[in-house]
C-alpha positions as CSV (number, residue, x, y, z in Angstrom):
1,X,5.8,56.4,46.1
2,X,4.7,58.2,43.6
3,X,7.1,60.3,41.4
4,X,5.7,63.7,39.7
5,X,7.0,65.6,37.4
6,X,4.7,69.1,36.8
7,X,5.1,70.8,34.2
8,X,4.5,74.9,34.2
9,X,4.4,78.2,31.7
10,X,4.1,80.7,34.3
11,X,2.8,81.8,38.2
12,X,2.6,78.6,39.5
13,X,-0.4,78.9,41.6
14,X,-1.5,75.1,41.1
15,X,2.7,74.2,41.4
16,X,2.3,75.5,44.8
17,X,-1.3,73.9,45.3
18,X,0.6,70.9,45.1
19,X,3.6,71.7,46.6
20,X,1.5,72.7,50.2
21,X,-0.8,69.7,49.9
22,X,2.2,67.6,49.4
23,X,3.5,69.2,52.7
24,X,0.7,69.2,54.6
25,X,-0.2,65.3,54.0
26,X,-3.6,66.3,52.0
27,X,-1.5,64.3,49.3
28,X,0.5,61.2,50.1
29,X,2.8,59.0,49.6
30,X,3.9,61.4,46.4
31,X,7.1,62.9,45.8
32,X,7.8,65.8,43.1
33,X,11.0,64.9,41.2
34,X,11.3,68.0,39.0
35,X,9.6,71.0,37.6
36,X,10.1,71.8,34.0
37,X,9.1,75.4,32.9
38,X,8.5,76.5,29.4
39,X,10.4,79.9,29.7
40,X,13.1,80.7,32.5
41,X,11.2,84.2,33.5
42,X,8.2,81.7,34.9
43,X,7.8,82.7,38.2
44,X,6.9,79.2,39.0
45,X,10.9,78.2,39.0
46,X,10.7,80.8,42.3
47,X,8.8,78.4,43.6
48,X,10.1,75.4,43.3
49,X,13.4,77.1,44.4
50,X,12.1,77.9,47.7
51,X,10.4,74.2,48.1
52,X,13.7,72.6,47.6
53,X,12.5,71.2,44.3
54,X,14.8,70.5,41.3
55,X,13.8,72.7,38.3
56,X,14.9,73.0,34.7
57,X,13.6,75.3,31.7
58,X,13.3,73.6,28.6
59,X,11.6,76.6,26.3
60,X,10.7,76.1,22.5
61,X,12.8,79.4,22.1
62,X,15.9,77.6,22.7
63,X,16.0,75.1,19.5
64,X,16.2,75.7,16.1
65,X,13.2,73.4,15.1
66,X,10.2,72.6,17.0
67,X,11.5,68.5,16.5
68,X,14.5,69.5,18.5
69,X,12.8,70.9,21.5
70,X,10.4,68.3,21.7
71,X,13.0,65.8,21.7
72,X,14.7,67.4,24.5
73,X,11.2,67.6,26.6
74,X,11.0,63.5,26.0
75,X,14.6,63.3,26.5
76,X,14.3,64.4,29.7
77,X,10.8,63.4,30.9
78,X,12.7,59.7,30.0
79,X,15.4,60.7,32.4
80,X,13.8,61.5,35.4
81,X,11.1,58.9,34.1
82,X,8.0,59.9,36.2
83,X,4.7,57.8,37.4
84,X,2.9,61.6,36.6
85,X,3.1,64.5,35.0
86,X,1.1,67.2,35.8
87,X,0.3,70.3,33.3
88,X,0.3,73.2,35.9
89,X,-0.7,76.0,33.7
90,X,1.5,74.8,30.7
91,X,1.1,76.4,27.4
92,X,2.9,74.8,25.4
93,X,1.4,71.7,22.7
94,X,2.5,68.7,24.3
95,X,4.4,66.6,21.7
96,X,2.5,63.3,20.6
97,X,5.7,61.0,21.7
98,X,5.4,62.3,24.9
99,X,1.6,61.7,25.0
100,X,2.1,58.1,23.7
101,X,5.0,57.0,25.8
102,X,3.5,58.2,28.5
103,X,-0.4,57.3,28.1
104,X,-2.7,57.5,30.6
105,X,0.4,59.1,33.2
106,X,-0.7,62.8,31.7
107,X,-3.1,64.4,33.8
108,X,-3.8,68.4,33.3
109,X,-6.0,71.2,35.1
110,X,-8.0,73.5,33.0
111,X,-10.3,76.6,33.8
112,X,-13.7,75.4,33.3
113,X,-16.3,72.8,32.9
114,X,-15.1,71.0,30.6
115,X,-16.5,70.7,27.4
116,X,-17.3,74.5,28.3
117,X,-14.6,76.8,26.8
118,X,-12.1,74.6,25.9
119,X,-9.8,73.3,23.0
120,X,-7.6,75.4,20.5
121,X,-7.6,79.4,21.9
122,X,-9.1,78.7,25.4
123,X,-6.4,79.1,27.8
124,X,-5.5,81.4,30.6
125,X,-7.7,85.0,30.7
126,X,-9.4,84.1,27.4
127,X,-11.5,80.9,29.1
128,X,-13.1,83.5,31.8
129,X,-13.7,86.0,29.2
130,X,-15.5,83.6,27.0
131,X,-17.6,82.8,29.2
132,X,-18.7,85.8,31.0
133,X,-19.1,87.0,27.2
134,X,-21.6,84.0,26.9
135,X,-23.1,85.1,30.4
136,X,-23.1,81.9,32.1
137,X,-23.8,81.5,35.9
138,X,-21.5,78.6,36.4
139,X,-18.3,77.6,35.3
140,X,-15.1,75.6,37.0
141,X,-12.5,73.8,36.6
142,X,-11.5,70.4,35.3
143,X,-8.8,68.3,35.9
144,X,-8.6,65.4,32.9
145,X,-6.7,63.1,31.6
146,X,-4.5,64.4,28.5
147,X,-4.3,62.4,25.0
148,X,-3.8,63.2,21.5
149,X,-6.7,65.7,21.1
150,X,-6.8,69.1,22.8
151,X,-8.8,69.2,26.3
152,X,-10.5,65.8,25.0
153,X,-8.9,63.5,27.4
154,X,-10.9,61.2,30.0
155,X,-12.7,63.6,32.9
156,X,-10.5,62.9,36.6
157,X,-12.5,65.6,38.2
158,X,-15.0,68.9,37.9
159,X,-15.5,71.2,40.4
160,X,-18.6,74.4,39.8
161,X,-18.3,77.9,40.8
162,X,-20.8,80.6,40.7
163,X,-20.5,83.2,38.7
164,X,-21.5,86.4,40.3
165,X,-23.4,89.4,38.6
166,X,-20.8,92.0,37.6
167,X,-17.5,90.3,38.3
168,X,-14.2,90.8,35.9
169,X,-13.0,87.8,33.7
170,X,-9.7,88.6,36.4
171,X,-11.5,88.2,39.3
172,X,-13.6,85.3,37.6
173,X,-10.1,83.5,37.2
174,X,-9.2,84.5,40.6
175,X,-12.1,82.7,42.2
176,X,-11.6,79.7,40.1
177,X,-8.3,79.3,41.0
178,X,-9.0,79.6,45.1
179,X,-12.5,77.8,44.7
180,X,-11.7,74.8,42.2
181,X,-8.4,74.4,40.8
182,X,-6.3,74.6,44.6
183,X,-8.7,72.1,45.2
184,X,-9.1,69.5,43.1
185,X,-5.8,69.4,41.4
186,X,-4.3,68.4,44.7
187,X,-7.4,65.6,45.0
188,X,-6.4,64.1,41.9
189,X,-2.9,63.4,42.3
190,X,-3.6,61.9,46.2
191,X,-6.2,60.1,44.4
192,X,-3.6,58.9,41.9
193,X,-1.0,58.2,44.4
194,X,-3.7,56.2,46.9
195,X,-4.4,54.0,43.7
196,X,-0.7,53.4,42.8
197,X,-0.1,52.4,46.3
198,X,-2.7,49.5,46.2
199,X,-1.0,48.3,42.8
């Protein structure tokens, strides 16, 4: 079985990706042990709520030094000790201890074809306005690895969507979202779980 922990800043759109694929058998064998959010208004902890999952907020705001919250994310990522975690939409820096101790068990989803629009000041909105601003006809998503450099991790999977004349960068993330990130987010973690079953 394997144990997930996902971590989340906001909506929760690819929290509840998993959640239904989970529920519905497109992933198997895979439980989610916890949520953590960033910020206690995340509308993602609604979520989770309603699923029955355990969820705790752990936000930057509530320590005095950036050392201490980051201990506290380790602290309790150690507790609940997961084969996975999964950056839903999380946008917060995660801390190099918790990307060493758990190396190669980091795996996060981000809004385009990577290494399109990505690294420090691509996140959220600001990746689909880049690049309708750049006036591409395809972008994506990616779902990747995470290690000690930004959006630089090992490639899991891509997935292209068009980009049609005229759209907003909101209705660009939109489609993204529905069209590659629902999708292959899900794939990845059954693909994950599959393999950790055979071990």
């Amino acid at each position: 079985m394997l144990r997930v922990v996902v971590l989340i800043s906001g909506g929760g759109t690819n929290l509840q990706a998993i959640i239904d694929a989970v529920r519905n058998g497109r992933i198997q064998n895979t439980e989610i042990a916890e949520v953590i959010s960033s910020g206690p208004e995340a509308y993602g902890l609604v979520r989770a709520a309603k699923a029955g999952v355990l969820a705790v907020t752990i936000s930057p705001k509530a320590f005095e030094t950036r050392k201490a919250f980051e201990k506290a994310l380790l602290d309790e990522l150690n507790r609940v000790n997961p084969d996975l975690i999964v950056l839903a939409g999380y946008l917060v820096k995660i801390p190099m201890d918790v990307v060493r101790e758990y190396e190669r068990r980091i795996i996060n989803i981000h809004p385009s074809l990577i290494p399109s629009f990505c690294g420090k000041g691509f996140y959220g909105l600001k990746v689909h306005e880049a690049a309708l601003a750049r006036g591409v006809k395809i972008t994506g998503a990616t779902v990747h690895y995470v290690d000690e450099e930004l959006d630089a991790g090992p490639i899991l999977k891509q997935k292209a969507v068009e980009v049609p004349e005229g759209i907003t960068a909101e209705e660009l993330q939109r489609k993204v979202m529905e069209e590659a990130e629902w999708v292959i987010l899900p794939e990845a973690i059954a693909e994950l779980a599959r393999k950790e079953n055979k071990e």
